[in-house]
N, CA, C and O of each residue as an XYZ file, in Angstrom:
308
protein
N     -29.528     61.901     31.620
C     -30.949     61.606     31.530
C     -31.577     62.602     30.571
O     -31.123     63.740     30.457
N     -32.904     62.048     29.700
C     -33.359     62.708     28.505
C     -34.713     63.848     29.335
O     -35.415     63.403     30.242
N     -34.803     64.747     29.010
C     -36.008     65.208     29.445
C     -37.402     64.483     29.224
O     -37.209     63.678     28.313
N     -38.611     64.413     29.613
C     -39.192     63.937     29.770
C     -40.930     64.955     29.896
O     -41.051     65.765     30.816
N     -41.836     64.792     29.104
C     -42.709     65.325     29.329
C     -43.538     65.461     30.687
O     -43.390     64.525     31.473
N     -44.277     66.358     31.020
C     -44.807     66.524     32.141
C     -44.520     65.819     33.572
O     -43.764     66.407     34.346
N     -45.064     64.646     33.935
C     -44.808     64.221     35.551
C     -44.168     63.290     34.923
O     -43.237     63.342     35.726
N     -43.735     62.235     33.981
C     -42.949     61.106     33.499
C     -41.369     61.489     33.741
O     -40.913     62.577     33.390
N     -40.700     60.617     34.288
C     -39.219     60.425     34.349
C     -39.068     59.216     33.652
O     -39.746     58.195     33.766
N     -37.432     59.592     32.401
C     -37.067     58.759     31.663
C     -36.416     58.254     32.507
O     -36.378     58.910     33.548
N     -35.571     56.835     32.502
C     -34.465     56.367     32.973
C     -33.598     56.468     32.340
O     -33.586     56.795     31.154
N     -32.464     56.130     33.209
C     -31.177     56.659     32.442
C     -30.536     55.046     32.078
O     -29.618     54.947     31.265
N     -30.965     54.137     32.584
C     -30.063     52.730     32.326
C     -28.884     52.467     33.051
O     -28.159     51.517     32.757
N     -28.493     53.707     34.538
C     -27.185     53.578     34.898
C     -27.703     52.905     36.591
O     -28.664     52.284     37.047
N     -26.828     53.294     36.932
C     -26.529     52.548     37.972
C     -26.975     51.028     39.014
O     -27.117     50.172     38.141
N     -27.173     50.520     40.017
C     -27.295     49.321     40.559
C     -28.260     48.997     40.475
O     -28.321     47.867     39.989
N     -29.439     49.547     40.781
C     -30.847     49.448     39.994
C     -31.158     48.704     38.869
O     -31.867     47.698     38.887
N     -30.543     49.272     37.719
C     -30.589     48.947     36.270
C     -29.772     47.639     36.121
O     -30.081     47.139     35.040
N     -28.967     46.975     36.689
C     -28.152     45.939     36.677
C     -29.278     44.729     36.738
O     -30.357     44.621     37.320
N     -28.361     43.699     35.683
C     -28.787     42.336     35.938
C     -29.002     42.027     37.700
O     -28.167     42.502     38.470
N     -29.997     41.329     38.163
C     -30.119     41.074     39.104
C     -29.055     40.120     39.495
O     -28.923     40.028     40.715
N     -28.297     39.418     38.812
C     -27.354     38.261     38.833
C     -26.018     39.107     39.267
O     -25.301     38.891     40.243
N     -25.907     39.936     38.462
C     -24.860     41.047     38.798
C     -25.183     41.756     39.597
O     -24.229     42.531     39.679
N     -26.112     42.142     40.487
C     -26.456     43.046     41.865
C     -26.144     41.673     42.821
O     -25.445     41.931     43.802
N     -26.452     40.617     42.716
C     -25.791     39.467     43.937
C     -24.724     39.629     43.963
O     -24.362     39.946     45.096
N     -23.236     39.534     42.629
C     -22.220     39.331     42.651
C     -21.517     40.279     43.570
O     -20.656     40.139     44.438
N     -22.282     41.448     43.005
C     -21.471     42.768     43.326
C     -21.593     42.834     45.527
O     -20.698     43.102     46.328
N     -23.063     42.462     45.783
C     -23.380     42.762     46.953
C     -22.937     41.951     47.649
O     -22.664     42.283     48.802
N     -22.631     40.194     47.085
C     -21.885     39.158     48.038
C     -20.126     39.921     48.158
O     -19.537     39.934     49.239
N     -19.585     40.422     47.050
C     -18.262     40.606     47.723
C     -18.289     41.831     48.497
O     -17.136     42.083     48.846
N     -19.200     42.797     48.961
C     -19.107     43.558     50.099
C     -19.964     43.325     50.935
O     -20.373     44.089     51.810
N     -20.287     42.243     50.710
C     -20.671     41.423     52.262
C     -19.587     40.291     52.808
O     -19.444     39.979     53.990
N     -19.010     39.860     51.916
C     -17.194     39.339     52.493
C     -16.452     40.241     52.858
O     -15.892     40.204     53.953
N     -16.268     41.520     51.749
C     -15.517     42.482     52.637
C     -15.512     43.273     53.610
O     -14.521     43.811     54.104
N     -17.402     43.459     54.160
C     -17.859     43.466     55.581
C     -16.801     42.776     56.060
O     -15.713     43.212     56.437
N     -17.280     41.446     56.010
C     -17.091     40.755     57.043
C     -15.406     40.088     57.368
O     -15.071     39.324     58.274
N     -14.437     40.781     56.121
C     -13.467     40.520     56.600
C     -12.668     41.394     57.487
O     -11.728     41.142     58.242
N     -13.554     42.952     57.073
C     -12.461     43.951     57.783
C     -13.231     44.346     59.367
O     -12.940     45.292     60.099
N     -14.328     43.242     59.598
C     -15.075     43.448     60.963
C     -15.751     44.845     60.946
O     -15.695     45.772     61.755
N     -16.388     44.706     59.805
C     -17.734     46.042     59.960
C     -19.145     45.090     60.309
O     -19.985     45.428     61.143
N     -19.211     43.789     59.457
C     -20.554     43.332     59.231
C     -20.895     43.220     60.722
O     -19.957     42.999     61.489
N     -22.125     43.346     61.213
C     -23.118     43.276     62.200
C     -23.116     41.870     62.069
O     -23.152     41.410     60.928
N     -23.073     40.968     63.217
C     -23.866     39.290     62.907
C     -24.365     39.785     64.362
O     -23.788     40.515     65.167
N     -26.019     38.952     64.460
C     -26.380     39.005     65.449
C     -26.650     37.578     65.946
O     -26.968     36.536     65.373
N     -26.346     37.997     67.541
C     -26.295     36.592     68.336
C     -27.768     36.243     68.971
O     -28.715     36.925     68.579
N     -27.961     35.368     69.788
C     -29.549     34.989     69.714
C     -30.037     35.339     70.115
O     -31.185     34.906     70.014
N     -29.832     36.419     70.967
C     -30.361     37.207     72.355
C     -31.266     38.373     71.258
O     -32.449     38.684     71.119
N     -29.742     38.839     70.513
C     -30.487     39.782     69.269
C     -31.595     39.866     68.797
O     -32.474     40.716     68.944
N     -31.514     38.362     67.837
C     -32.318     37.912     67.243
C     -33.692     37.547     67.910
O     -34.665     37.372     67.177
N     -33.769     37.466     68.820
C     -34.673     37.579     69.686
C     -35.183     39.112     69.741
O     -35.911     39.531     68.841
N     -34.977     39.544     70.302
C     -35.068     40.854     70.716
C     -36.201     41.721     69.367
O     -37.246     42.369     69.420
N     -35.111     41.191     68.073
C     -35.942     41.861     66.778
C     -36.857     41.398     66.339
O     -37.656     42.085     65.702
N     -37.060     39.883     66.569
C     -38.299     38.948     66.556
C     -39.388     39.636     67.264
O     -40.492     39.983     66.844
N     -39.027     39.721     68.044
C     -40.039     40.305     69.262
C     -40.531     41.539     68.719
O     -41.680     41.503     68.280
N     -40.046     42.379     68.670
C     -40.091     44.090     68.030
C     -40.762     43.826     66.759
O     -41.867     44.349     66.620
N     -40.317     43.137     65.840
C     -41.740     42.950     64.201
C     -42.759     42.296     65.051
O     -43.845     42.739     64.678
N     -42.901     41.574     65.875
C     -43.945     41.078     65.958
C     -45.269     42.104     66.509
O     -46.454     42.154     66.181
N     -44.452     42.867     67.489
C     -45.307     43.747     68.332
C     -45.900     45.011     66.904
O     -47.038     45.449     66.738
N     -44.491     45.332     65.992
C     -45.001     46.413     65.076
C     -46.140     45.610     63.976
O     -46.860     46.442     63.424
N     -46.360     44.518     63.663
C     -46.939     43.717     62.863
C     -48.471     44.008     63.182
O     -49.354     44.572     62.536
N     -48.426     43.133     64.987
C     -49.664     43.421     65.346
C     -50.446     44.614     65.689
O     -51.672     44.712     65.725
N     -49.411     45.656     65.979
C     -49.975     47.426     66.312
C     -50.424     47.913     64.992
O     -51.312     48.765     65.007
N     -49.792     47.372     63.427
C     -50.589     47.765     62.293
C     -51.609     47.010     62.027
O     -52.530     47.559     61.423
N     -51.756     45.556     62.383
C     -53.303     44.829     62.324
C     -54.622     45.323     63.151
O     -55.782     44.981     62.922
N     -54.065     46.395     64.376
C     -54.874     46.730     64.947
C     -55.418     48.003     64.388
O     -56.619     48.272     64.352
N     -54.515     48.718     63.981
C     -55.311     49.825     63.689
C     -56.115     49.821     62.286
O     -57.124     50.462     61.992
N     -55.152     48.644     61.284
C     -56.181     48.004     59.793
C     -57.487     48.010     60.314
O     -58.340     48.711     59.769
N     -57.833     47.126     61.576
C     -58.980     46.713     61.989
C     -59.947     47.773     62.686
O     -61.154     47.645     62.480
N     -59.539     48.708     63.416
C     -59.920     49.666     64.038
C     -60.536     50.727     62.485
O     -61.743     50.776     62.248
N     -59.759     51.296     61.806
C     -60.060     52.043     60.707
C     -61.169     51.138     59.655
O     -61.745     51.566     58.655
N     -61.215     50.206     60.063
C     -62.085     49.377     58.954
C     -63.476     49.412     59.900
O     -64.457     49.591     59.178
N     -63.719     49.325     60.900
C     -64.836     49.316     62.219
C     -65.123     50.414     61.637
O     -66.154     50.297     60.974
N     -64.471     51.860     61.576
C     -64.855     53.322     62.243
C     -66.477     53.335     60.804
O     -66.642     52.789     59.714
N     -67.104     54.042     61.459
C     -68.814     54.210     60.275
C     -67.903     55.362     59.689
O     -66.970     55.866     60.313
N     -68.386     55.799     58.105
C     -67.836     56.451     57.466
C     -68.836     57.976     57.264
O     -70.051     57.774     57.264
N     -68.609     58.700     57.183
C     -69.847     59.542     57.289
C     -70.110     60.014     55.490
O     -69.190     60.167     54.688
N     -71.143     60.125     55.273
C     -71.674     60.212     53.927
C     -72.112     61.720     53.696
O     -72.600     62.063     52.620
């Protein structure tokens, strides 16, 4: 990487980031087969899937509440 004046960072053009997005699928579908052939990949069953449904929903609405709460509060001048 090139130095870079003050708070600016150059890029360097390397790694997975910088890749064709077409080539970040390729690369990420075959270690998501090879997850899943050597029995690392996680699959979740419906109980799971439930479970995490449930959990965004509750974190979803605990940040709509406090959006709403902080938007109420009078601001002092």
């Amino acid at each position: 990487m090139t130095q870079a004046s003050g708070n600016e960072r150059q890029r360097s053009g390397r790694g997975f980031a910088s890749m064709d997005p077409e080539k970040q699928r390729a690369i990420s579908s075959k270690g998501g087969r090879a997850a899943h052939r050597s029995g690392n990949a996680h699959e979740f069953d419906s109980q799971q899937a439930r479970e995490a449904g449930r959990l965004g929903g509750r974190a979803r609405a605990a940040n709509a509440r406090r959006r709403m709460q902080a938007e109420n509060q009078p601001t002092a001048h």
